[in-house]
N, C-alpha and C positions, 0 to 999 in steps of 0.2 A: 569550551568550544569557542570558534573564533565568532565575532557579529556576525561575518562573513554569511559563516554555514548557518548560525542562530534565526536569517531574517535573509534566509539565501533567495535570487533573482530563477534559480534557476532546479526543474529538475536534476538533475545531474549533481550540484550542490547540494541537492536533501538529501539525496542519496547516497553521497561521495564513502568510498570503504572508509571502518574503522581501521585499518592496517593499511601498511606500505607494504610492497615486494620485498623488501629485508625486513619485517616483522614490525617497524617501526610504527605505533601507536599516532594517529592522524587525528583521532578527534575521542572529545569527553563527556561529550552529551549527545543523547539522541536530536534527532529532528521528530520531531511533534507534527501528526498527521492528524488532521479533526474530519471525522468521515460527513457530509451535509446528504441526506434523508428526506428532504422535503417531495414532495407529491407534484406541484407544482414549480414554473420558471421562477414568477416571484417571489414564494420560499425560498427556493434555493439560491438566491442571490441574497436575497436579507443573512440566511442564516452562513454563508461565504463571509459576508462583510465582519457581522459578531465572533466568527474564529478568527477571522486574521485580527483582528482589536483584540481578543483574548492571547493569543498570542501563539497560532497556525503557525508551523514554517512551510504548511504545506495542505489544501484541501481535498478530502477525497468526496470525488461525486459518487454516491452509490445507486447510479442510474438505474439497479435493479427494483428499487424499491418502486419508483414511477412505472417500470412496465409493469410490475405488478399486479398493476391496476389500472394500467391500458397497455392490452397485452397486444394489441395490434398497431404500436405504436414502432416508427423506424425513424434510424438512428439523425436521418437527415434534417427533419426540422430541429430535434434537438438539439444540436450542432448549432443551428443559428438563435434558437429562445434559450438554451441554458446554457453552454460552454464559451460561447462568446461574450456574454455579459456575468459571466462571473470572472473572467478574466480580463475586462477593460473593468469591474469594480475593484478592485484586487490584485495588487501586488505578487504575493506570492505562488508559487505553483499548485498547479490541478493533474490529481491524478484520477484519473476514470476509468471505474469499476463495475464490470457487469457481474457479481456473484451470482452463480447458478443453486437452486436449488441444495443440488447435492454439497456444494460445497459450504451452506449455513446460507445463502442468502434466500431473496424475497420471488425470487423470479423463478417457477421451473419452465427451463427453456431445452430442449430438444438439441442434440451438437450440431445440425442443421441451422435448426435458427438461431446456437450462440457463434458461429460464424457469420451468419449473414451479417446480424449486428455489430459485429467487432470489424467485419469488411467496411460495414457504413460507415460506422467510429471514422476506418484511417480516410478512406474518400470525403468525409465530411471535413476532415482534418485542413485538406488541401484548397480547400474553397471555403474557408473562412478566414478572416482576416485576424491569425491567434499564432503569436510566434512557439512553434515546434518546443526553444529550449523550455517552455512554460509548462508543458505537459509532459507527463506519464502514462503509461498504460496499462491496465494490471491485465493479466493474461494465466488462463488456471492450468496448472501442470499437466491436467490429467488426458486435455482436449489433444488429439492427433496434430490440430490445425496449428498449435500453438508456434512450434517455430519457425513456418513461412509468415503467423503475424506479428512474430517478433522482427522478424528480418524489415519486414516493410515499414513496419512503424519505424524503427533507427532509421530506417533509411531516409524517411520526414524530419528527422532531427529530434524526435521523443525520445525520453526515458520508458526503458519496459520493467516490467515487475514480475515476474514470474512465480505464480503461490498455489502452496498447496494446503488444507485444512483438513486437520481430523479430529471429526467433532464428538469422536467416541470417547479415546485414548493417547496416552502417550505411546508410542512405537516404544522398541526395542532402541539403544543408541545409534548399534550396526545400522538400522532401518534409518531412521533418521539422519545418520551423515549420508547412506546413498540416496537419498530423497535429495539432500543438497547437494551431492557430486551430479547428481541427473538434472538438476536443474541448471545448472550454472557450465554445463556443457554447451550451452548457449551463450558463445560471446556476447561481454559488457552486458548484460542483463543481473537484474538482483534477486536475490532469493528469496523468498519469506516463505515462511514455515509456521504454521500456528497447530497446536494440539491443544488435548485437553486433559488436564492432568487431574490424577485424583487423590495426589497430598505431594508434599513439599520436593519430594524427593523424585518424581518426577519431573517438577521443575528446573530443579540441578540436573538432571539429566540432558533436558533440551537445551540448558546453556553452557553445558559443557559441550554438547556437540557445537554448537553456534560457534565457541571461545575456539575449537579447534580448525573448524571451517575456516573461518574470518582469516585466522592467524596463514593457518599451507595455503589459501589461495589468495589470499592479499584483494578479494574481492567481496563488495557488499553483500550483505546477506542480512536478514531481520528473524528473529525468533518472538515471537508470541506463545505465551500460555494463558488460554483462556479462562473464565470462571474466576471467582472467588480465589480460589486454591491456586490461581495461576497469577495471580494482582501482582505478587515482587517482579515477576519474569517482565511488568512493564515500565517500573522503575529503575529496576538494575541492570537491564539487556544490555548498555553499550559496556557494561564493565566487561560483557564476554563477546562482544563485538558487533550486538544490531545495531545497525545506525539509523533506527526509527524506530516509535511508540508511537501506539492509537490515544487518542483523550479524548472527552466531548464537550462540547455545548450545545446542551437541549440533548433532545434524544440520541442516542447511541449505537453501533451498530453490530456489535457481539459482547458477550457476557464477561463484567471485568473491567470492564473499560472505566479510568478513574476520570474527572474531569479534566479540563487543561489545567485550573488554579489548582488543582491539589496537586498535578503533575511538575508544573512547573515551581510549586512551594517545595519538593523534596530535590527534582533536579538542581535548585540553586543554592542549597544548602553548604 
């Protein structure tokens, strides 16, 4: 992969397809996403600063973990205590993730109030002083609301994300490629897709569909396979076309997840 996309300025760059429109192969390594956990603003800036030195091409805030544990907490002041000072610390981009409950995260939130808060997100967006191409936005499949907040966010100048997680099983393959045709019916948007597999061979399952995705749409897409049983799916995914891995420093945010130094000792190999 080029420095370019290694230590990219810009969402859009982390994310950029592994494929061209005539099938032509565009990049060789993932982009390395370090999800940041903390409870607190000055956590989460400390622990921003340690991934991108580790070597982040890209941070995910998983702002669920803080409502978690101030559940009456909205999305505006955060906006000015966390995502602006993690982004004038910090070079590379920030993508911000409210996981729900059902989907494996820390927060059960209601599709009431996981809209309010995603409304806040993009309004907070505009009244702070954090250029658009810096940010991402992760947005979950399953929500009706999703793609008027996808609209709005591109319209700011963000990257969106579009995911869905099954924290059961691996789907059938059929299942799995329309999960990614349904998502990615949403212009410029990216797909991720994580399952949980329960031996090897469901792994190759989810990257052969990814390998096929990537290639007939020429658009990004990420495959994750959770767990233990899923750990190759996060070293090997751009061979079948994700153009991102999760890694950590310090705590972590789903099961599987290797470090950055172990990630990036076999990516450089």
């Amino acid at each position: 992969m080029s420095e370019k996309l290694c230590r990219a300025r810009t969402a859009a760059e982390v994310f950029a397809p592994a494929y061209g429109a005539d099938g032509e192969r565009l990049r060789d390594r993932p982009s390395v996403i370090v999800p940041l956990t903390g409870t607190t603003a000055q956590m989460l800036v400390e622990e921003a600063k340690l991934a991108e030195d580790a070597g982040a091409d890209i941070l995910e805030w998983r702002s669920d973990f803080m409502l978690a544990t101030h559940e009456q907490l909205s999305f505006a002041p955060l906006g000015r205590e966390v995502v602006a000072p993690i982004v004038a610390a910090t070079q590379v981009p920030l993508l911000l993730t409210i996981r729900t409950n059902g989907q494996g995260g820390e927060a059960r939130l209601t599709a009431g109030r996981y809209r309010l808060l995603l409304a806040e997100m993009l309004d907070t967006l505009v009244h702070i002083d954090v250029p658009p191409e810096r940010i991402a936005i992760d947005l979950e499949h399953w929500f009706e609301g999703t793609p008027a907040l996808a609209a709005r966010a591109q319209e700011l100048g963000c990257t969106v994300v579009i995911s869905h997680h099954d924290w059961f099983e691996t789907p059938d393959p059929e299942i799995m490629q329309i999960v990614y045709e349904d998502m990615l019916e949403l212009p410029g948007v990216v797909a991720k897709l994580a399952v949980m597999p329960h031996d090897d061979a469901d792994v190759q399952a989810l990257l052969d569909v990814c390998a096929r995705v990537a290639r007939s749409s020429g658009r990004a897409v990420m495959a994750i396979a959770m767990g233990n049983a899923g750990k190759r799916s996060r070293f090997e995914g751009t061979r079948y076309g994700s153009v991102a891995t999760f890694a950590t420093v310090g705590a972590g945010s789903a099961p599987g997840q290797p470090t950055v130094e172990e990630l990036l000792a076999v990516l450089q190999r």
